[in-house]
OpenMM code with the backbone's topology and positions (N, CA, C; nanometers):
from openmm import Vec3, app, unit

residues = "UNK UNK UNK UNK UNK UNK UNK UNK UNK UNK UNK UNK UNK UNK UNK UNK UNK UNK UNK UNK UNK UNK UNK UNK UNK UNK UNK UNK UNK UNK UNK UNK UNK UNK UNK UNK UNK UNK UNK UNK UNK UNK UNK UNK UNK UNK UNK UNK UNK UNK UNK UNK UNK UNK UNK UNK UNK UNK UNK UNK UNK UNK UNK UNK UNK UNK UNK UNK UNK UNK UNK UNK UNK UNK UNK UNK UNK UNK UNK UNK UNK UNK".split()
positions = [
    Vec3(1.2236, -1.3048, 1.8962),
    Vec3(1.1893, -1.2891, 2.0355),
    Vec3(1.2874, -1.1949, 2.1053),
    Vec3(1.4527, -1.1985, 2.0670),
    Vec3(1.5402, -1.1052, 2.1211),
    Vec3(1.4912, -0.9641, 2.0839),
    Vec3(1.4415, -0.9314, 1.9734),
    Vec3(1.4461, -0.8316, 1.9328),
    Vec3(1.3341, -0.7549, 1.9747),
    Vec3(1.2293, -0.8395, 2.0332),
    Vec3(1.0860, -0.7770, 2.0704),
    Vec3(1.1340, -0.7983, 2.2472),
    Vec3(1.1979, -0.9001, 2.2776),
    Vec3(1.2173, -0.8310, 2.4410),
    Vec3(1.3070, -0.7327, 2.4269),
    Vec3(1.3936, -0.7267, 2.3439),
    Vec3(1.4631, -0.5788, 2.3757),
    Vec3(1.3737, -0.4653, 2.3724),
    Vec3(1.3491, -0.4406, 2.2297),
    Vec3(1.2411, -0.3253, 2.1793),
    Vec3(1.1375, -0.3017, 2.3349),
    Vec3(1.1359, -0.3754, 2.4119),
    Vec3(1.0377, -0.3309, 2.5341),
    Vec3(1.1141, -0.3303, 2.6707),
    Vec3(1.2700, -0.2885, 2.6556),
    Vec3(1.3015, -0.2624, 2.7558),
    Vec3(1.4053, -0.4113, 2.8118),
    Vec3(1.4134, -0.5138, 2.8004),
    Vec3(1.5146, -0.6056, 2.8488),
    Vec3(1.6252, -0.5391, 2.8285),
    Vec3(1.6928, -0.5745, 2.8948),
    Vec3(1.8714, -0.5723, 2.9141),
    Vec3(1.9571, -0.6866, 2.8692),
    Vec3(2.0386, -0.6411, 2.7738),
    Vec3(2.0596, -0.8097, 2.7396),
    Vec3(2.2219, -0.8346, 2.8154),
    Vec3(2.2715, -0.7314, 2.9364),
    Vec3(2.4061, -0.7394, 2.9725),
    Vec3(2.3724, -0.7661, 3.0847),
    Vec3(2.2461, -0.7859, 3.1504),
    Vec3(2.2277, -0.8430, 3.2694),
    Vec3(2.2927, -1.0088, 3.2962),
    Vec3(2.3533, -1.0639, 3.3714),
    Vec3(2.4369, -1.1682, 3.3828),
    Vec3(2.3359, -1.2985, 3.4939),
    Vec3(2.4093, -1.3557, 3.4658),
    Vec3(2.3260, -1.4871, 3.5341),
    Vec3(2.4206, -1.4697, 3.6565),
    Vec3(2.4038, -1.6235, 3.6969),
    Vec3(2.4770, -1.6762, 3.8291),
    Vec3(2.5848, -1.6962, 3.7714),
    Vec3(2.5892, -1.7607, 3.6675),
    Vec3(2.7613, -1.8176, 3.6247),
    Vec3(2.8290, -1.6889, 3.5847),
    Vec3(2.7606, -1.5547, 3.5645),
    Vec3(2.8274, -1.4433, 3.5180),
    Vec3(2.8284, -1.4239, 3.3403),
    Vec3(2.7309, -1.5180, 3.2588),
    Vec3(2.7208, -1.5182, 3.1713),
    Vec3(2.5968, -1.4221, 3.1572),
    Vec3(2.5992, -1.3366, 3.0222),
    Vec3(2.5114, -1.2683, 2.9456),
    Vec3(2.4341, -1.3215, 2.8752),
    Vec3(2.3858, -1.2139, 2.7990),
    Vec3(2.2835, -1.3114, 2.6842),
    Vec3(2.3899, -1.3387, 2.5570),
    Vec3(2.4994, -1.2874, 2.5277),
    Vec3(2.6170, -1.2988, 2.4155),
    Vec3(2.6493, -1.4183, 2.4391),
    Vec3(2.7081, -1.4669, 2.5545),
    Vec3(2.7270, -1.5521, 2.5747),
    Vec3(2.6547, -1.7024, 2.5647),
    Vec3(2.5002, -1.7012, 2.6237),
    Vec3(2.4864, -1.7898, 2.5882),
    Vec3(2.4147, -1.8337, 2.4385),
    Vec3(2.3874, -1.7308, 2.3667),
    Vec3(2.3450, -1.6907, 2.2190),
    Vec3(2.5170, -1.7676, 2.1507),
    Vec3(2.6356, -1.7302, 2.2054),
    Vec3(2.7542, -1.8084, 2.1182),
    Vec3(2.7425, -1.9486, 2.1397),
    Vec3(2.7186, -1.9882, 2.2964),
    Vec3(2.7197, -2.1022, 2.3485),
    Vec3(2.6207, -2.1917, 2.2855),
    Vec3(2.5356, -2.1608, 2.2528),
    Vec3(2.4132, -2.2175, 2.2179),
    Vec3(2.3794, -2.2095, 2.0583),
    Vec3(2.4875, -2.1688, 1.9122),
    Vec3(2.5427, -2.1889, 1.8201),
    Vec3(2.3857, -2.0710, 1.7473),
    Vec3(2.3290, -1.9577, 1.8121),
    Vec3(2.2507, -1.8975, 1.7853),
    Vec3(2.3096, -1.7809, 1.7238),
    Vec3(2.3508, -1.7927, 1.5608),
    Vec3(2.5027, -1.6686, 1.4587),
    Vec3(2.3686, -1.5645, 1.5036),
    Vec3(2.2948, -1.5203, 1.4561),
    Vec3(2.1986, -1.4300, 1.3893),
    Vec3(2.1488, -1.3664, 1.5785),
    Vec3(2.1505, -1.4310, 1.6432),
    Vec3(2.1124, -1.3593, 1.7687),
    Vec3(2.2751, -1.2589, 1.8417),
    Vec3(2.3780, -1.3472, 1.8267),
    Vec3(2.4822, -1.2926, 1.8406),
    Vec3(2.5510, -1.1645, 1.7635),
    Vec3(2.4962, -1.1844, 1.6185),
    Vec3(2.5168, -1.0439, 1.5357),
    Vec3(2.4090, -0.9479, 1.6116),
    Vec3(2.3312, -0.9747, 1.6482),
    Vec3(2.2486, -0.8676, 1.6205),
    Vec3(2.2913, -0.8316, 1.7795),
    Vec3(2.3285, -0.8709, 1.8992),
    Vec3(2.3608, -0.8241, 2.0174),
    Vec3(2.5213, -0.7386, 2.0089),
    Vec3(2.5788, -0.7813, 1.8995),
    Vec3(2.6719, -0.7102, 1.8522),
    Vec3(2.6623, -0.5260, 1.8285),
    Vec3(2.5516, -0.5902, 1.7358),
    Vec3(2.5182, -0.4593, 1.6608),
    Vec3(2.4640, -0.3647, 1.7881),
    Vec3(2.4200, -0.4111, 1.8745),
    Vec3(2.3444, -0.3177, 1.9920),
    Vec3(2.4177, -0.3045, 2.0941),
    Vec3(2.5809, -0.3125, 2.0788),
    Vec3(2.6950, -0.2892, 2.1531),
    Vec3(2.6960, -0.3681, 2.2800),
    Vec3(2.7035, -0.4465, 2.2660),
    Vec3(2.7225, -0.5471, 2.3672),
    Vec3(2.9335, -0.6465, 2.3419),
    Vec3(2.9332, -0.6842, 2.4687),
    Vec3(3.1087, -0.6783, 2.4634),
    Vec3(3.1304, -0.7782, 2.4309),
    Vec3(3.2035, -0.8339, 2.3132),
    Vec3(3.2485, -0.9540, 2.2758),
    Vec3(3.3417, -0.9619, 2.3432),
    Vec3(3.4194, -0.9146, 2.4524),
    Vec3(3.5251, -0.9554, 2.5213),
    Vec3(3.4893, -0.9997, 2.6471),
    Vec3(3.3904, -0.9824, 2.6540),
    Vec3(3.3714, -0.9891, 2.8189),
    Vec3(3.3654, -1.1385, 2.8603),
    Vec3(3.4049, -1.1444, 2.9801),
    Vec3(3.4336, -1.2723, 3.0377),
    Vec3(3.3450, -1.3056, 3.1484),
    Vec3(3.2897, -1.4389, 3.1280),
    Vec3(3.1623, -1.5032, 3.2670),
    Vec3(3.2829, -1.5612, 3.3583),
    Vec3(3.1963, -1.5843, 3.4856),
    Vec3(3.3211, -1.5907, 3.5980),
    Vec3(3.4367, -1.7242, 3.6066),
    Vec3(3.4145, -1.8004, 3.4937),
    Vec3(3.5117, -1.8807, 3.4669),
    Vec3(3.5871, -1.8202, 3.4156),
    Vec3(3.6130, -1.6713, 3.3404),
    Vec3(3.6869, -1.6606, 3.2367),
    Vec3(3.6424, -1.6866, 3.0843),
    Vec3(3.5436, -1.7378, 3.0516),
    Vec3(3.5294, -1.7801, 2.9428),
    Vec3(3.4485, -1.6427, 2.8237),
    Vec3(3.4994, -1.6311, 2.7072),
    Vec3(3.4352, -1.5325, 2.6841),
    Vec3(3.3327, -1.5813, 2.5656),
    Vec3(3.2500, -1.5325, 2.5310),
    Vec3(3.1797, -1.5532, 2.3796),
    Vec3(3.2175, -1.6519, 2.2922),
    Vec3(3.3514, -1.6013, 2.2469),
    Vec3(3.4547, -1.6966, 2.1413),
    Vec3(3.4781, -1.8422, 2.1915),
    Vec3(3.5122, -1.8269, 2.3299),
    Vec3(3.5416, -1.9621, 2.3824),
    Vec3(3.4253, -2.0794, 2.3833),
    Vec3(3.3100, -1.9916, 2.4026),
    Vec3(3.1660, -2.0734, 2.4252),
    Vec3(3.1389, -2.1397, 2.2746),
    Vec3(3.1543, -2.0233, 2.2116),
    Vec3(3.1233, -2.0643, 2.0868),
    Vec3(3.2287, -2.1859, 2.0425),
    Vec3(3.3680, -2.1863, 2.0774),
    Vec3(3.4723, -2.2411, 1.9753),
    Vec3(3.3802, -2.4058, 2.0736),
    Vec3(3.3936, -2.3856, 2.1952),
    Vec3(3.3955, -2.4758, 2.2804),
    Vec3(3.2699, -2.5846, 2.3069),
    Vec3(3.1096, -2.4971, 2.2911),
    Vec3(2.9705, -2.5890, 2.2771),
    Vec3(2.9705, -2.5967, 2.1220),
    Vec3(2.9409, -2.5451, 2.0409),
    Vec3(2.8848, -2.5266, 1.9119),
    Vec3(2.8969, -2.6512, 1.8450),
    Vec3(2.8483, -2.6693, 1.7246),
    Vec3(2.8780, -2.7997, 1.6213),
    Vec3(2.9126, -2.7707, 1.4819),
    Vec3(2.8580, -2.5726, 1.5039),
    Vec3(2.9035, -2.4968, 1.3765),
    Vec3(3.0246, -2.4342, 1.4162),
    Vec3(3.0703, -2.3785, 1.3260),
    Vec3(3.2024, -2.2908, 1.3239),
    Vec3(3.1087, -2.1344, 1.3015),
    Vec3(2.9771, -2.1094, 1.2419),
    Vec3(2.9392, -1.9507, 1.1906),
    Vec3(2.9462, -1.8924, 1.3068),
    Vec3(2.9071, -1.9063, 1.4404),
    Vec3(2.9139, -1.8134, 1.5955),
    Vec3(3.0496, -1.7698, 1.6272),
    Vec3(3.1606, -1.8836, 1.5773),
    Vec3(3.2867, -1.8707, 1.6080),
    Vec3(3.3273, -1.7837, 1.5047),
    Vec3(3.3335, -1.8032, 1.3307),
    Vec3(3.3603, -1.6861, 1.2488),
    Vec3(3.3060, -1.5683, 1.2806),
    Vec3(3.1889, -1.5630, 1.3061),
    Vec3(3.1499, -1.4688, 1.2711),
    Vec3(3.1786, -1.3594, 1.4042),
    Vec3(3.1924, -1.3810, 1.5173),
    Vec3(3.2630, -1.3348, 1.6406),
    Vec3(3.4172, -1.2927, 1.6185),
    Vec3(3.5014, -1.3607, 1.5342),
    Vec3(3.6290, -1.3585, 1.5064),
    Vec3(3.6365, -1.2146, 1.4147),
    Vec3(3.5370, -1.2016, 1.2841),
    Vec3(3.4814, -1.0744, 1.2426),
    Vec3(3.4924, -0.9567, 1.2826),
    Vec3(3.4854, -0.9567, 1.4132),
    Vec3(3.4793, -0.8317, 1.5078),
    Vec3(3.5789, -0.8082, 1.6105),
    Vec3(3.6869, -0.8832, 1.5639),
    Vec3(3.8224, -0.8944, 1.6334),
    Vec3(3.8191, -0.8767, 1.7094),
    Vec3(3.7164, -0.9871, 1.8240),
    Vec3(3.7419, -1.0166, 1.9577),
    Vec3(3.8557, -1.1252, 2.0173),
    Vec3(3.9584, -1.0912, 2.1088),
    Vec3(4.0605, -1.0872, 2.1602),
    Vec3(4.0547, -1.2388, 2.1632),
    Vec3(4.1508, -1.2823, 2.1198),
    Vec3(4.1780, -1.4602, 2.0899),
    Vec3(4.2926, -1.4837, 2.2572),
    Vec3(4.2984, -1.4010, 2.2502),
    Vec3(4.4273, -1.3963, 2.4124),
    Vec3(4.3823, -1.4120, 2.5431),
    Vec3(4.2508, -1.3907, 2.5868),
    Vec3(4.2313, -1.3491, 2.7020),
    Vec3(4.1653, -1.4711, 2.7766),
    Vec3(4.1905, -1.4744, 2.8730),
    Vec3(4.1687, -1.5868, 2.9755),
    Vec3(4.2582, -1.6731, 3.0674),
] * unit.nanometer
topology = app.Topology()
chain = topology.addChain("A")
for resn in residues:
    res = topology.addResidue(resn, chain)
    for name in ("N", "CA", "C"):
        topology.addAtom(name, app.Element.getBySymbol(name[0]), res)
């Protein structure tokens, strides 16, 4: 479904109210395979929703898997920031 709303034009860096993306809640929500692939279409693993929280954190922080969190770590997004 990500890949066919993109292919027609969605934005996937458009942000909510909380200031979260679609990266974000794709980590938050333990979805590896939606998060690679928003990767791959340059989207910022660093970026931070208006708590501060970034990708990594969502992921380390909702998930029940660890693969959103490895596999984010992969792409040596910043373990420091917040």
């Amino acid at each position: 479904m990500v890949v066919q709303l993109m292919k027609y034009g969605a934005d996937p860096s458009l942000i909510d109210g909380e200031g979260c993306s679609c990266i974000h809640l794709a980590a938050q929500f333990g979805h590896t395979s939606i998060v690679a692939y928003l990767i791959a279409k340059g989207q910022d693993v660093d970026m931070m929703d208006q708590n501060g929280m970034t990708p990594l954190m969502w992921a380390a922080y909702r998930t029940h898997s660890v693969d959103p969190t490895r596999l984010l770590l992969t792409f040596n997004v910043s373990v420091n920031l917040g």
